[in-house]
TIVOBA-290929 format. One record per atom (N, C-alpha, C, CB): residue number from 1; atom name; residue in one letter; z, y, x. Coordinates in pm, 1 decimal, always signed. Atoms other than C-alpha are relative to their C-alpha. Glycine has a CB too. Layout:
// residues N
resi NUM, name CA, resn A, pz Z, py Y, px X
...
//
This chain:
// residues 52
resi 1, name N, resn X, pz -140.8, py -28.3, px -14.3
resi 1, name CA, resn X, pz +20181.5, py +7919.9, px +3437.4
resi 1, name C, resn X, pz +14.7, py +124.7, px +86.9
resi 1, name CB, resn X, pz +76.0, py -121.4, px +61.2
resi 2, name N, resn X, pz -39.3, py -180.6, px -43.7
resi 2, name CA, resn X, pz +20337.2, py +8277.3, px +3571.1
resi 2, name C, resn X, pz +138.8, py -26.0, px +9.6
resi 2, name CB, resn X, pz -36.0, py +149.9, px -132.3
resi 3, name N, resn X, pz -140.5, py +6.8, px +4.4
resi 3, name CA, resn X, pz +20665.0, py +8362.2, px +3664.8
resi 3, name C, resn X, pz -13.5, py +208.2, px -62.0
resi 3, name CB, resn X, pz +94.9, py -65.4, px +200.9
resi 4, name N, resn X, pz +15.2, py -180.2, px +45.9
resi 4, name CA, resn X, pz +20715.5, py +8743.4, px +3510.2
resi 4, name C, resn X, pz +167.3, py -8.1, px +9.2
resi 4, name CB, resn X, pz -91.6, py +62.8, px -206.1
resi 5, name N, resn X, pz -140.2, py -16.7, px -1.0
resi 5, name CA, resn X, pz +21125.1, py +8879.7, px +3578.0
resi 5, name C, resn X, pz +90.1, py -116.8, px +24.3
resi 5, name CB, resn X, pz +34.0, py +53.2, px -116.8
resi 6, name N, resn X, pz -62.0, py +100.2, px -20.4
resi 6, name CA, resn X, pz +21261.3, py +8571.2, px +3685.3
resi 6, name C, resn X, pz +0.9, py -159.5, px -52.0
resi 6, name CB, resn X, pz +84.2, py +48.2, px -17.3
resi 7, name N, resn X, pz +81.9, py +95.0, px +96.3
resi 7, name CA, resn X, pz +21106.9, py +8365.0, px +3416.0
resi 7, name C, resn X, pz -103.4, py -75.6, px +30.6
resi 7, name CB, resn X, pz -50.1, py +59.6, px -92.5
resi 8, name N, resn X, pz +122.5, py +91.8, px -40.4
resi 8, name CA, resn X, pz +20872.6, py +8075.1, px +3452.0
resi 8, name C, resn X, pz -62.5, py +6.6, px -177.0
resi 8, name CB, resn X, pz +57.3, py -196.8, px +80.4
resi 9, name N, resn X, pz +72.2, py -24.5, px +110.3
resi 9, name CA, resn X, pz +20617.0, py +8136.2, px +3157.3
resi 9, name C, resn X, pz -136.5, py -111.8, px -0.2
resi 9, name CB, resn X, pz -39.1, py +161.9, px +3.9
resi 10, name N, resn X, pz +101.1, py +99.3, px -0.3
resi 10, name CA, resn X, pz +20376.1, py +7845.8, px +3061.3
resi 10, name C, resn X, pz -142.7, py +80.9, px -135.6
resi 10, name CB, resn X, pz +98.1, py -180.3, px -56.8
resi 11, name N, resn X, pz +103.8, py -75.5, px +148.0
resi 11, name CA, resn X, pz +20029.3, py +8037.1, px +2872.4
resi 11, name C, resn X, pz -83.8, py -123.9, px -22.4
resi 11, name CB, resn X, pz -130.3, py +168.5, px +39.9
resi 12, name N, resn X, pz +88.1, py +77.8, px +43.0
resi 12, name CA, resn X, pz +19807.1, py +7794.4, px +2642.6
resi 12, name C, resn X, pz -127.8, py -0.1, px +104.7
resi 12, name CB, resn X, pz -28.4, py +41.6, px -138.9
resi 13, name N, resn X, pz +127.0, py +33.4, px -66.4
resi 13, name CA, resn X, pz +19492.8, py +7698.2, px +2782.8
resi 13, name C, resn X, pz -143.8, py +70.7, px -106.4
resi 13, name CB, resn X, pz -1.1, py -191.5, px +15.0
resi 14, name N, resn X, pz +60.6, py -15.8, px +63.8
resi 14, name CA, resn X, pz +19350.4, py +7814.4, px +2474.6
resi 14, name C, resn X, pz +23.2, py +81.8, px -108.6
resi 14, name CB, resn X, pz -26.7, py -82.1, px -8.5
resi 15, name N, resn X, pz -72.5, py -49.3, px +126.9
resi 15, name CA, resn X, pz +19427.8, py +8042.7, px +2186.8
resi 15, name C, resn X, pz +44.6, py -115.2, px -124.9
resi 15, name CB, resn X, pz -103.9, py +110.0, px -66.0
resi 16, name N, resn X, pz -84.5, py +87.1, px +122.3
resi 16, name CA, resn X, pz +19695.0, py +7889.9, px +1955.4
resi 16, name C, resn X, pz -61.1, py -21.7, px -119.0
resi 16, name CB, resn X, pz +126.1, py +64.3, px -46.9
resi 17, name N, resn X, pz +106.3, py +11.3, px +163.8
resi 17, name CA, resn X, pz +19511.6, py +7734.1, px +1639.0
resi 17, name C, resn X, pz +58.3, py -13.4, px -101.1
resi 17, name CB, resn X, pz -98.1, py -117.4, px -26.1
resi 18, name N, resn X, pz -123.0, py -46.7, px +158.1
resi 18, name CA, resn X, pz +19750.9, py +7860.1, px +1357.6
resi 18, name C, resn X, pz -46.9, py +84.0, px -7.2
resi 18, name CB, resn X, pz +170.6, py +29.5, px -13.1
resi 19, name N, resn X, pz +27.8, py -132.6, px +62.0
resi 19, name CA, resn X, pz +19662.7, py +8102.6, px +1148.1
resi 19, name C, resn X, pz +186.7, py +84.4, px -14.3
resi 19, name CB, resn X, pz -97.3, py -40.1, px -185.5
resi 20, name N, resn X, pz -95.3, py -52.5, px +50.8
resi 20, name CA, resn X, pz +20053.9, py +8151.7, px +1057.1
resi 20, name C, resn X, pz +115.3, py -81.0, px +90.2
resi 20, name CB, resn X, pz -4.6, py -10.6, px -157.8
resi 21, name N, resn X, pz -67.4, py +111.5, px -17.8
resi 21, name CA, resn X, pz +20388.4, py +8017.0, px +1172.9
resi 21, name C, resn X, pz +114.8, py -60.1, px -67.0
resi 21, name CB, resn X, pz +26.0, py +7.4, px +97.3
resi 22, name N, resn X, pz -79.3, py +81.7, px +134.7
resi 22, name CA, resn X, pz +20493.3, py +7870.7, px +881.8
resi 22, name C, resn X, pz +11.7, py -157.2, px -16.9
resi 22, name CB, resn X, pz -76.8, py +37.3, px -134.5
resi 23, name N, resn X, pz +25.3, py +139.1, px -11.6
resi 23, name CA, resn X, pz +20543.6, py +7509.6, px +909.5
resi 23, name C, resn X, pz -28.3, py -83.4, px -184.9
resi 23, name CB, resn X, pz +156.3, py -63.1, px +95.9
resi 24, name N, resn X, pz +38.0, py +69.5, px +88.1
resi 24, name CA, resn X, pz +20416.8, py +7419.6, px +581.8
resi 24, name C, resn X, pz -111.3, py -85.2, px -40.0
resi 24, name CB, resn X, pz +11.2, py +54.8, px -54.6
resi 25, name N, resn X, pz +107.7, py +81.4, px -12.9
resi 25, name CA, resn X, pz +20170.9, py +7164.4, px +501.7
resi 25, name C, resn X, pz -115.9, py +84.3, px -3.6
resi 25, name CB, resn X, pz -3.1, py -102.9, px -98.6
resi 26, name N, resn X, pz +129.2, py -25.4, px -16.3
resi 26, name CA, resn X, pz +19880.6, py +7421.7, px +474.6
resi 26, name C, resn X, pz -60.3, py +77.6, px +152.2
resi 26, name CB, resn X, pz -25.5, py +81.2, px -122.6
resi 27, name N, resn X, pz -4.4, py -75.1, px -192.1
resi 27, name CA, resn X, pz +19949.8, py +7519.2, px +877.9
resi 27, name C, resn X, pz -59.5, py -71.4, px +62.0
resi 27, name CB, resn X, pz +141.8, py +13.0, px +99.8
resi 28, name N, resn X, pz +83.0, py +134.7, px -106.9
resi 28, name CA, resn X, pz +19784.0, py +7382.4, px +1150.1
resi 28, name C, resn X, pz +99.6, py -18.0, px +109.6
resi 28, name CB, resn X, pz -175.9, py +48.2, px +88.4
resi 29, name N, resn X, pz -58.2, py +4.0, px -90.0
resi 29, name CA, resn X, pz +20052.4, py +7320.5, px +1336.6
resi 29, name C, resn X, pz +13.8, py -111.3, px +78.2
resi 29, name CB, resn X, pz +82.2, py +38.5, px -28.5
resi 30, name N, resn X, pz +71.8, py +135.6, px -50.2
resi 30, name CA, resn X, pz +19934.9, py +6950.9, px +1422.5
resi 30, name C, resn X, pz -89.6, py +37.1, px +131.9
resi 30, name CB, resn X, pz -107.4, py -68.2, px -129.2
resi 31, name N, resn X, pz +101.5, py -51.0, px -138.0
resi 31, name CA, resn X, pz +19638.8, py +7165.1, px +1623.9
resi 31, name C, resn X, pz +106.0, py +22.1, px +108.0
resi 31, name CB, resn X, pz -100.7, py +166.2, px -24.6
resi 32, name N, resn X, pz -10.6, py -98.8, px -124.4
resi 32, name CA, resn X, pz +19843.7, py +7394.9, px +1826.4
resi 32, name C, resn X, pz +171.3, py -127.8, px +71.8
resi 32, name CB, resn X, pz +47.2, py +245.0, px -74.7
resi 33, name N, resn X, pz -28.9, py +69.3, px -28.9
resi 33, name CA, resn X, pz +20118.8, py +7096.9, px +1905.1
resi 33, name C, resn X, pz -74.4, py -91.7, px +118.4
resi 33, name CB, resn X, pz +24.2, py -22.4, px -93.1
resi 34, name N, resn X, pz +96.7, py +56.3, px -173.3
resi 34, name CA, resn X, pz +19796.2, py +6889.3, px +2079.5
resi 34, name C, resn X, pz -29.3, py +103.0, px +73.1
resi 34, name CB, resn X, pz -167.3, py -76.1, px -8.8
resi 35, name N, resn X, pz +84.7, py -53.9, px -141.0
resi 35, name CA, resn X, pz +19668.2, py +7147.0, px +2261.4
resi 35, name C, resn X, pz +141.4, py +55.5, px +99.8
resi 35, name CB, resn X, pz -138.9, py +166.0, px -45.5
resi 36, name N, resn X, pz -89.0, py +25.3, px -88.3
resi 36, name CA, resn X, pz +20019.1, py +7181.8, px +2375.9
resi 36, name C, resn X, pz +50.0, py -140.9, px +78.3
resi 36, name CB, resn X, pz +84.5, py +46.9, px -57.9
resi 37, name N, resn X, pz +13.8, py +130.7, px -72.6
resi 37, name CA, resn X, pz +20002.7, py +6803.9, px +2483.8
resi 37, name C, resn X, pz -54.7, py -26.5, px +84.3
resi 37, name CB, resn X, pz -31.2, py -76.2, px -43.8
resi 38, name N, resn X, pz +60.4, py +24.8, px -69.0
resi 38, name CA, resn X, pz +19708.9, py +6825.9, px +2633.4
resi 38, name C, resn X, pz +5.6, py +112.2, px +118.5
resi 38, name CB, resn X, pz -99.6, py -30.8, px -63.5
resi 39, name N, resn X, pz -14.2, py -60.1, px -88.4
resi 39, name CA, resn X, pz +19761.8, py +7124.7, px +2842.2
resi 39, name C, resn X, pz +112.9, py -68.8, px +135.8
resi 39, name CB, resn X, pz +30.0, py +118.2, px -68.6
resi 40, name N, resn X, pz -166.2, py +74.4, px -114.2
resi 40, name CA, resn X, pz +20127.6, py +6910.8, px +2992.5
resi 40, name C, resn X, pz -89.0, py -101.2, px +56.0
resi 40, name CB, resn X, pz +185.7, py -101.1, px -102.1
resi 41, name N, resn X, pz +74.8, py +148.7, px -68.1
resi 41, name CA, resn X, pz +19902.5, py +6594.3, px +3092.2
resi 41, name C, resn X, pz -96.0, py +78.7, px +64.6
resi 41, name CB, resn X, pz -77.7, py -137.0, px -113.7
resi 42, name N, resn X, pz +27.5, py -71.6, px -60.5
resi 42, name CA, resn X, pz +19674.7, py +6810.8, px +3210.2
resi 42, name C, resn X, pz +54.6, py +80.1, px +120.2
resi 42, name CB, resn X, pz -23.2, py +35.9, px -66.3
resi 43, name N, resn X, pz -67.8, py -75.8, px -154.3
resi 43, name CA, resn X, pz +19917.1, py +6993.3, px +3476.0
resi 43, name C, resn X, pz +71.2, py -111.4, px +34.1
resi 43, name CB, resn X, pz +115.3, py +153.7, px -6.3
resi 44, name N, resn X, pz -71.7, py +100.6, px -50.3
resi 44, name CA, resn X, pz +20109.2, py +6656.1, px +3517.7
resi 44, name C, resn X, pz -106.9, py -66.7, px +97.5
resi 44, name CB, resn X, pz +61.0, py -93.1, px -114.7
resi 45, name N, resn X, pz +108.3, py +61.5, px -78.2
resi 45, name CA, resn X, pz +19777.7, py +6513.5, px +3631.1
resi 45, name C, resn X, pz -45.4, py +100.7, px +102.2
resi 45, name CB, resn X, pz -119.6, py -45.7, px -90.7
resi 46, name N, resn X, pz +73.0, py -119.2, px -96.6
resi 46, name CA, resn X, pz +19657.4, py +6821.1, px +3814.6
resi 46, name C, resn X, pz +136.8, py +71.1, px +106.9
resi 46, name CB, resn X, pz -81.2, py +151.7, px -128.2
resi 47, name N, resn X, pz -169.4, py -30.1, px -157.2
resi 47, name CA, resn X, pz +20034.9, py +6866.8, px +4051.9
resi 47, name C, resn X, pz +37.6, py +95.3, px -88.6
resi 47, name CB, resn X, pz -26.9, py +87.6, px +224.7
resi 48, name N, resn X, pz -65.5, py -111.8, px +41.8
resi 48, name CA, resn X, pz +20120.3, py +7152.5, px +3872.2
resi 48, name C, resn X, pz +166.9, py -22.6, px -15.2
resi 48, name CB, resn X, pz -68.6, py +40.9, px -132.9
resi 49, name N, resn X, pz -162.9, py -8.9, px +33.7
resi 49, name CA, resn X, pz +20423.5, py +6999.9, px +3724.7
resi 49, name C, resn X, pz -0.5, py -128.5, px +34.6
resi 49, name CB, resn X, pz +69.3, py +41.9, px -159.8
resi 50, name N, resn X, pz -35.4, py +121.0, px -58.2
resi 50, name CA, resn X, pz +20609.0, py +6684.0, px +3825.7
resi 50, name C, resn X, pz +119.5, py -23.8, px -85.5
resi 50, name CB, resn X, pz +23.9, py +2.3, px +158.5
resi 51, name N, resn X, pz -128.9, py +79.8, px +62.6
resi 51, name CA, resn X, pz +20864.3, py +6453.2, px +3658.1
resi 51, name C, resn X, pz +106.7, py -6.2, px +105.7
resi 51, name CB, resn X, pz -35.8, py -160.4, px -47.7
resi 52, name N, resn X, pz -133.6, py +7.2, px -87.9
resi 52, name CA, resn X, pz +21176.9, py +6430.8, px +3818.1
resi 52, name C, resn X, pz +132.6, py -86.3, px -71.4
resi 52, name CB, resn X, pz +51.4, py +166.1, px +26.8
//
């Protein structure tokens, strides 16, 4: 996470695993969804971020 101009900016952990961002069934947009899951449990568990 970064703040850039006033902005809080969250970057993957990993390069996004889509080739395209077309949500059609031949996308991987299933991948790049978990690795956006696992990055949030990941900073929830690690303090980063907190529920409120």
């Amino acid at each position: 996470m970064f703040r850039w101009h006033g902005r809080n900016y969250w970057q993957p952990s990993a390069r996004v695993p889509v080739s395209t961002w077309d949500c059609t069934s031949r996308t991987t947009i299933r991948e790049a969804f978990a690795l956006g899951e696992q990055d949030a449990i990941a900073a929830l568990h690690g303090g980063r971020l907190r529920v409120e």
